[in-house]
C-alpha positions as CSV (number, residue, x, y, z in Angstrom):
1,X,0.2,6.2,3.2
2,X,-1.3,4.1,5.8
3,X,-2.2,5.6,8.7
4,X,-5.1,6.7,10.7
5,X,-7.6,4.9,12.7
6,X,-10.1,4.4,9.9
7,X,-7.6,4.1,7.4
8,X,-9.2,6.0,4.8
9,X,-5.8,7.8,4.3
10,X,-4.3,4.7,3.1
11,X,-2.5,6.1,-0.4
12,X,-4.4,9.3,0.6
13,X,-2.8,11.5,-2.5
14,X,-3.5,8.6,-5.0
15,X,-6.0,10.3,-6.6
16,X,-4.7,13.7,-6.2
17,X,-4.2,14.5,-10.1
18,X,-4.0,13.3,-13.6
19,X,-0.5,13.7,-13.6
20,X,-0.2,11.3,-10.8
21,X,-1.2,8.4,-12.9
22,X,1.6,8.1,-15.0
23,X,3.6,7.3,-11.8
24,X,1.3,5.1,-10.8
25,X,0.9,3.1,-13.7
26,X,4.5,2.8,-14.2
27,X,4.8,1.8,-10.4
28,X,2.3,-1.1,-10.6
29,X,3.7,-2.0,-14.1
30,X,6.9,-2.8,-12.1
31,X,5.2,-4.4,-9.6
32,X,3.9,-6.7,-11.8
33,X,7.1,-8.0,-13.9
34,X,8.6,-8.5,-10.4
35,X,5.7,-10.8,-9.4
36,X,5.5,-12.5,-12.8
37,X,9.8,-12.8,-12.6
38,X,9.5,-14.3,-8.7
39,X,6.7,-17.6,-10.2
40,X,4.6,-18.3,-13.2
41,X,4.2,-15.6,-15.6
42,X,0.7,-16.9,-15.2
43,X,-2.3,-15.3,-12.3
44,X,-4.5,-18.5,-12.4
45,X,-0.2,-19.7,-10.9
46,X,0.7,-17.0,-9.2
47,X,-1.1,-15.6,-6.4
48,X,1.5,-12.8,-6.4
49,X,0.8,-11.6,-9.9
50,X,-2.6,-12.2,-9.3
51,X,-2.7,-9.6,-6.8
52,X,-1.0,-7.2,-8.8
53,X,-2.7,-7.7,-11.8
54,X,-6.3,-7.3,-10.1
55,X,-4.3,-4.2,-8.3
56,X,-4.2,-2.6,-11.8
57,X,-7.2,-3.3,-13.1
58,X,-9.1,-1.5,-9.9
59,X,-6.8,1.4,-11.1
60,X,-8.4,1.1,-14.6
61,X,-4.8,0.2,-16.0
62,X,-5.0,-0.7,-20.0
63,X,-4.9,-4.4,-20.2
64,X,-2.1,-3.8,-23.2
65,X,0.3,-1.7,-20.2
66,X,-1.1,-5.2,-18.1
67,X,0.1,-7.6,-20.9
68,X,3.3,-5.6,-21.5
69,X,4.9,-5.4,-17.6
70,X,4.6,-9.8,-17.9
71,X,5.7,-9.8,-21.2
72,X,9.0,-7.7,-19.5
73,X,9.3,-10.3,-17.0
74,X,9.1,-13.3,-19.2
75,X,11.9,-11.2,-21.4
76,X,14.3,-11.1,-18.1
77,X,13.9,-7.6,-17.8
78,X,12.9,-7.5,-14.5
79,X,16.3,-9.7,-13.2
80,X,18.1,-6.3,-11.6
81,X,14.8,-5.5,-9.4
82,X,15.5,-5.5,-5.7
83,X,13.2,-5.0,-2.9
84,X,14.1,-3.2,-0.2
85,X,12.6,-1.6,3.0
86,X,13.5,1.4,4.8
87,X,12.1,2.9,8.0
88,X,12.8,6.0,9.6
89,X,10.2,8.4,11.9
90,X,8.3,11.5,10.5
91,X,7.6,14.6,12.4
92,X,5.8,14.1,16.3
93,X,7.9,10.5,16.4
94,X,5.5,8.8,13.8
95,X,7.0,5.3,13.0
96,X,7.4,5.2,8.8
97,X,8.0,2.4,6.6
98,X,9.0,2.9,3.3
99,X,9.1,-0.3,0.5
100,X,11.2,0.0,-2.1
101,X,11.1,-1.7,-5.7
102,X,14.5,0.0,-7.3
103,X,17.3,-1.2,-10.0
104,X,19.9,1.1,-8.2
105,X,20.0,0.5,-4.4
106,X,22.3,3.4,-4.2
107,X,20.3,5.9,-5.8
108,X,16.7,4.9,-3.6
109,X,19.1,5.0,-0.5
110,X,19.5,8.4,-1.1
111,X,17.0,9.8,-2.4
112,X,14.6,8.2,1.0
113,X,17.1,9.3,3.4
114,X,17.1,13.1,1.3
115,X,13.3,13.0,1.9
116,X,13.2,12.0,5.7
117,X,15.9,14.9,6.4
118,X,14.0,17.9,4.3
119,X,11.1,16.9,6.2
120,X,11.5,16.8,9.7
121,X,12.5,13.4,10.2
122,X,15.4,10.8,10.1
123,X,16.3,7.5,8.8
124,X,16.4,4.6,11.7
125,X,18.0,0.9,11.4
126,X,16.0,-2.0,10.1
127,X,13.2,-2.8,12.6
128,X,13.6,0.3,14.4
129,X,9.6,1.3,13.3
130,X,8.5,-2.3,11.6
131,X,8.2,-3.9,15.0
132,X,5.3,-1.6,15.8
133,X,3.3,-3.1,12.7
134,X,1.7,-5.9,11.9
135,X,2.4,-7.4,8.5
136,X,-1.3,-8.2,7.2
137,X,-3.5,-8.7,4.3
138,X,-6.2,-6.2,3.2
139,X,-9.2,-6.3,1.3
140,X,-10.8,-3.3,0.6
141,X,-14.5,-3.9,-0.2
142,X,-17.5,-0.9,-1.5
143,X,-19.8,-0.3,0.9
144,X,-22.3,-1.4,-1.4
145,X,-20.6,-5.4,-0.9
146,X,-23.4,-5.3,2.2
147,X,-24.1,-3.9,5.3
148,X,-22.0,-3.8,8.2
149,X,-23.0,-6.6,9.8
150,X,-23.4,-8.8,6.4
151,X,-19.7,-7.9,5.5
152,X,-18.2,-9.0,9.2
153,X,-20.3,-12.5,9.5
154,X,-18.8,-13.1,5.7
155,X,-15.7,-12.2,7.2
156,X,-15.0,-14.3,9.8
157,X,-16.2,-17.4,7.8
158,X,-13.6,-16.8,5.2
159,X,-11.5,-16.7,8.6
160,X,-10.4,-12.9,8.4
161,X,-9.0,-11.5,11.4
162,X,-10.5,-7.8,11.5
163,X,-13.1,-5.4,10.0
164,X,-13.0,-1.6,9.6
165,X,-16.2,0.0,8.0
166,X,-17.4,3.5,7.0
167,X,-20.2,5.3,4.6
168,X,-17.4,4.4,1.5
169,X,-15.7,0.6,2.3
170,X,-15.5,-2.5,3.9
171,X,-11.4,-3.0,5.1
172,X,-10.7,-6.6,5.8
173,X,-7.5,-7.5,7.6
174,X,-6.1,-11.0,7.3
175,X,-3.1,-13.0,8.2
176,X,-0.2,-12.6,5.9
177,X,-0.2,-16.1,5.3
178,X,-3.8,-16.9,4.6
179,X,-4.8,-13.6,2.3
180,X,-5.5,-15.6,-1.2
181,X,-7.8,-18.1,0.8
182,X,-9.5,-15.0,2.4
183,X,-9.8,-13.3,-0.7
184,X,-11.4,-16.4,-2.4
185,X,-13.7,-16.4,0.0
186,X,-14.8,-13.4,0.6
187,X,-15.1,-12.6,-2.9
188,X,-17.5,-15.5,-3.8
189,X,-19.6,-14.1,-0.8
190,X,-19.1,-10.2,-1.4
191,X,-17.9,-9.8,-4.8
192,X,-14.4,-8.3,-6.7
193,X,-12.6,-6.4,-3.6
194,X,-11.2,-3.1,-5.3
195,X,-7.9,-3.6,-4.0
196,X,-6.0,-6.5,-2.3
197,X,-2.6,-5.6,-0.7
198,X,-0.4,-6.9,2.1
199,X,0.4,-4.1,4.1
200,X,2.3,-2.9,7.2
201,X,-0.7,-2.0,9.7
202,X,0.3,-0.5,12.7
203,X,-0.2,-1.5,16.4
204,X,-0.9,1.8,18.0
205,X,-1.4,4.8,16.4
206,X,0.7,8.2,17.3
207,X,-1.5,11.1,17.8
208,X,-0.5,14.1,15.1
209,X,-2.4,17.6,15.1
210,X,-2.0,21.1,14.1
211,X,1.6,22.0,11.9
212,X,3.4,18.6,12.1
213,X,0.5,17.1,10.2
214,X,1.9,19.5,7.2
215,X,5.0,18.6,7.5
216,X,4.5,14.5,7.4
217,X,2.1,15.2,4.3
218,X,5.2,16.8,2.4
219,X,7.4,13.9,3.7
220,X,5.0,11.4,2.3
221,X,4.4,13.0,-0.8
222,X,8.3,13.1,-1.4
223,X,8.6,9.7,-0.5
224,X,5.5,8.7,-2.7
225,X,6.9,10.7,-5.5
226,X,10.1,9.1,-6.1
227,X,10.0,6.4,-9.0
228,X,11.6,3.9,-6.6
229,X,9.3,3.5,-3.6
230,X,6.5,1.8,-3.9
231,X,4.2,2.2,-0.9
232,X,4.8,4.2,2.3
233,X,2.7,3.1,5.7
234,X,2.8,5.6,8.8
235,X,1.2,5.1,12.8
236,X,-0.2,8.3,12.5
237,X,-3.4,9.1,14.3
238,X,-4.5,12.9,12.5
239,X,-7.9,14.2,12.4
240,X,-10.2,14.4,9.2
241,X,-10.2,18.0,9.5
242,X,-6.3,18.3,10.3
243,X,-5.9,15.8,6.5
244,X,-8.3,18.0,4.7
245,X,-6.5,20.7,5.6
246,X,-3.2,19.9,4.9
247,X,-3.3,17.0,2.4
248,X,-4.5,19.4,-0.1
């Protein structure tokens, strides 16, 4: 979940517990023989599957469960695959945008629209929420890639558009367009990035406190939990006190 002017709730249950990363694995295995399906089954040919391969391995997935999700696509497994995007607002008016990676449109339909209503929200019309974001690339960097300063001049020479640092990471925002050039590099100058995603990043950011902030964790974690969707962003603006207390 992306959110949060330091961002550091991006996916902020991913490492909640063990039994997570089943789900996870299976949702980046998917991920995968959709990027190997839409080019060449090959990284060094696809910057696609390139992403989602490196994606993996930052989540220490086996190389076999790696080797097996292109094998799938090179198999046609992976032909009934559709991506779809929902959006809808969470509890306090907070824009959401929910993407989809499903084999039964019907079924993910549902099951997002079930979440939004148990959960203080609703459903809204395509580019009801998106137009409030900005679809970007980001590179996610340890702190120990180099100091502030070091990361931000490395930064703009790659020709990144945006920095966001604290005592953990490095976040690097780039154009949608230019984010394998970026990552190239960046990562000659600063090393492997731990992740590299395009990702919805919003505008502004709605200010959340107090209750509601429990309520749009439970919608998020019902959204994240569902097999089909595969990442969920939100403008949410909530205190580090206000997500330890009710992200737990």
């Amino acid at each position: 979940m992306a959110g949060h002017s330091k961002f550091k709730n991006i996916m902020h249950r991913k490492g909640r517990a063990d039994s997570v990363r089943s789900k996870l694995f299976s949702k980046l295995s998917r991920e995968i023989t959709v990027a190997a399906k839409s080019g060449m089954p090959d990284v060094n040919m696809n910057p696609r599957l390139r992403l989602a391969v490196n994606n993996a391995k930052a989540e220490s997935m086996p190389k076999d469960n790696i080797d097996r999700a292109i094998k799938k696509a090179i198999g046609g497994d992976a032909d009934t695959y559709e991506e779809i995007r929902y959006e809808g607002f969470g509890p306090g008016g907070v824009g959401i945008i929910v993407e989809v990676l499903t084999d039964n449109r019907n079924r993910a339909a549902a099951n997002v629209r079930s979440a939004f209503s148990k959960h203080g929200g609703n459903m809204g019309e395509t580019g009801a929420v998106s137009f409030m974001f900005d679809r970007v690339g980001q590179l996610v960097f340890p702190a120990s890639a180099g100091t502030e300063d070091a990361v931000m001049e490395a930064a703009i020479e790659a020709g990144a558009e945006d920095v966001e640092s604290d005592e953990e990471t490095h976040t690097v925002f780039t154009a949608f367009d230019a984010v394998n050039e970026v990552a190239t590099a960046l990562e000659a100058a600063l090393g492997q990035a731990k992740t590299t995603h395009i990702v919805w990043r919003p505008k502004t950011l709605t200010p959340l406190a107090g209750d509601p902030v429990g309520t749009l964790m439970k919608l998020v974690d019902a959204l994240e939990d569902d097999d089909d969707v595969q990442h969920v962003y939100g403008n949410y603006d909530v205190t580090d006190e206000d997500m330890e207390k009710y992200a737990g």
